[in-house]
C-alpha positions in Angstrom: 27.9 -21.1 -17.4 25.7 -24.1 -17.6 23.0 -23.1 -19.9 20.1 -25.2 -18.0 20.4 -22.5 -15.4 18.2 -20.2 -17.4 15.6 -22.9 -17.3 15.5 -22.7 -13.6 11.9 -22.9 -12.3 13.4 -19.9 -9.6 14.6 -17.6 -12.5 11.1 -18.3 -14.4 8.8 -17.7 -10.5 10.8 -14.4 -10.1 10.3 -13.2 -13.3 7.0 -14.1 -13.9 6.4 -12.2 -10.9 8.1 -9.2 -11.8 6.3 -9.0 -15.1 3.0 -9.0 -13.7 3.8 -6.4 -11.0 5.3 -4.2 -14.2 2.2 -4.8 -16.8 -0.3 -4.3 -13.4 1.8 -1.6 -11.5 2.0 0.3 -15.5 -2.1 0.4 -15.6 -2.7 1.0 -11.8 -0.1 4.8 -12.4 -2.0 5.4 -15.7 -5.2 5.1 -13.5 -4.0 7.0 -10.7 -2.6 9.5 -12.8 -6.4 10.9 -14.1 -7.4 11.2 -10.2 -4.2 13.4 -9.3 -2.2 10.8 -7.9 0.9 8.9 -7.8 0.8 5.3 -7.3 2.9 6.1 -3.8 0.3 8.5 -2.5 -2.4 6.0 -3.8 -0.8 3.7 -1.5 -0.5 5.8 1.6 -4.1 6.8 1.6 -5.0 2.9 1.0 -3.0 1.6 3.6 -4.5 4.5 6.6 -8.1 3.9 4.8 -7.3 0.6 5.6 -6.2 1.1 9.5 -7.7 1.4 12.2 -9.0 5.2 12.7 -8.0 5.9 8.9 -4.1 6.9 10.6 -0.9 5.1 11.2 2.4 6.4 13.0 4.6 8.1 10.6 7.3 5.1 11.8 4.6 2.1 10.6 3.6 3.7 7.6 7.1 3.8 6.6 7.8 0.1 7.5 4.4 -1.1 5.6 5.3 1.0 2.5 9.1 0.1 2.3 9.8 4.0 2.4 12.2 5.6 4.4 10.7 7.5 7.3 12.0 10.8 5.4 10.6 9.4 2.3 7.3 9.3 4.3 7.6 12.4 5.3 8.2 14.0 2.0 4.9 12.5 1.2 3.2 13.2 3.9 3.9 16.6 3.8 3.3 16.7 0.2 -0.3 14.8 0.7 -1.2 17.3 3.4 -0.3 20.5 1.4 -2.3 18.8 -1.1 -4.9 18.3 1.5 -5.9 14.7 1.7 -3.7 13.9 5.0 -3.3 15.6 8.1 -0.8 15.2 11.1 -1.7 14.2 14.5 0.6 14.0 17.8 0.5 10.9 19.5 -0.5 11.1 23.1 1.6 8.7 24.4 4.8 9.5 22.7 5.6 13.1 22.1 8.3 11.9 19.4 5.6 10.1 17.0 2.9 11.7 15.1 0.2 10.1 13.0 -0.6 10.4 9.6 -4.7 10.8 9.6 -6.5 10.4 6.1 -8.5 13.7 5.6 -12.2 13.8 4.5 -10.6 15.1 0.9 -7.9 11.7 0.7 -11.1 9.6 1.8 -13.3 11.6 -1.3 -10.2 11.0 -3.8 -10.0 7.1 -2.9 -13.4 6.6 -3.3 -13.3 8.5 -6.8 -9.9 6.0 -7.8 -11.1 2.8 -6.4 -13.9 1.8 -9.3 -11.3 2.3 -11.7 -8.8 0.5 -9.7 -11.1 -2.4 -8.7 -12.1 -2.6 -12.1 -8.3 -2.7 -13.4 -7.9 -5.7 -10.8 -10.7 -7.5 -11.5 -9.9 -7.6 -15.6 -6.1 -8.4 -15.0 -5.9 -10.3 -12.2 -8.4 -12.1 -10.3 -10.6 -12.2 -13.6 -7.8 -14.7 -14.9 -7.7 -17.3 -12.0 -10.0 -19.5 -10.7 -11.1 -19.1 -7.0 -9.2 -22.0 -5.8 -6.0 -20.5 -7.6 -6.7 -17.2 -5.9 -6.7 -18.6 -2.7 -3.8 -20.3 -3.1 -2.1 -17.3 -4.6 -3.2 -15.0 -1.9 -1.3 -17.9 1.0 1.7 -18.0 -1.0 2.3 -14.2 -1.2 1.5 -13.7 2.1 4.0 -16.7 3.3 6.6 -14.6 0.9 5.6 -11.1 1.8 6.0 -12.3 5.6 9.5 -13.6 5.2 10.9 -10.5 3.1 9.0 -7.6 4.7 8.1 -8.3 8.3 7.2 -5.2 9.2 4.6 -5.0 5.9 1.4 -5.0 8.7 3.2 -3.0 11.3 0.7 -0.6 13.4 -2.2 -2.1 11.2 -3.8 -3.9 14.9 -2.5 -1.4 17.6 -5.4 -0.1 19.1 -6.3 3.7 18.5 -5.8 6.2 21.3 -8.9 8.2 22.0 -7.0 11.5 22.3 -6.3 10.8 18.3 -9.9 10.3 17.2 -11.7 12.3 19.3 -11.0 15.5 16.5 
């Protein structure tokens, strides 16, 4: 094996990138972990908090978390025994169901986020420049876009009334 290979810009992008998702990802669970959460059902209640009437179908919560849909729904189910989701029927398809962010997952997010923001802020935008984060922010996008298409799925569809009229 040529030995220049290990030298390869490619190798040193991937793994820079993987050890700064593993150092960030390990202080994001510790975090998570004094609020009563893992960092997966941190991420389902940030990504309906983020959509449009706090919900997502089951199917395009599974697609932008890169679960299964019966990993989802272990979660899900999970979260709202837990109280912090709820289910909802979709009116137009009696096959899909939303999963609706509760009053309790809105509290708990907004007790995590300081500590969160506070964790990015130190450890990751606090070490680049604005023009760096921009730049950043395009390329991961551009990469994000080509691996997981489906990362923003059911994050614009427009809310039926029937599911936020309760």
């Amino acid at each position: 094996m040529d030995q220049n290979v290990f030298d390869d810009p490619r190798i040193t992008a991937v793994g820079l990138l993987v050890e700064a998702h593993a150092g960030l990802s390990a202080r994001f669970a510790a975090q998570f972990e004094e609020h009563g959460l893992s960092p997966v059902e941190f991420e389902v209640l940030t990504r309906l908090a983020r959509s449009p009437g706090n919900q997502l179908r089951m199917t395009d919560l599974a697609a932008q978390t890169s679960l299964s849909t019966s990993g989802v729904t272990r979660v899900v189910d999970r979260m709202e025994r837990d109280g912090l989701l709820c289910r909802r029927a979709c009116p137009s398809d009696r096959r899909s169901s939303y999963a609706v962010v509760t009053a309790a997952g809105l509290q708990r997010l907004d007790q995590t986020l300081p500590g969160h923001l506070r964790i990015i802020e130190e450890w990751f935008i606090g070490q680049l420049q604005p023009e760096e984060l921009r730049s950043l922010l395009h390329g991961l996008r551009r990469v994000r876009d080509a691996v997981h298409p489906g990362a923003t799925a059911g994050s614009t569809d427009p809310v039926p009334t029937e599911a936020t009229s309760s």
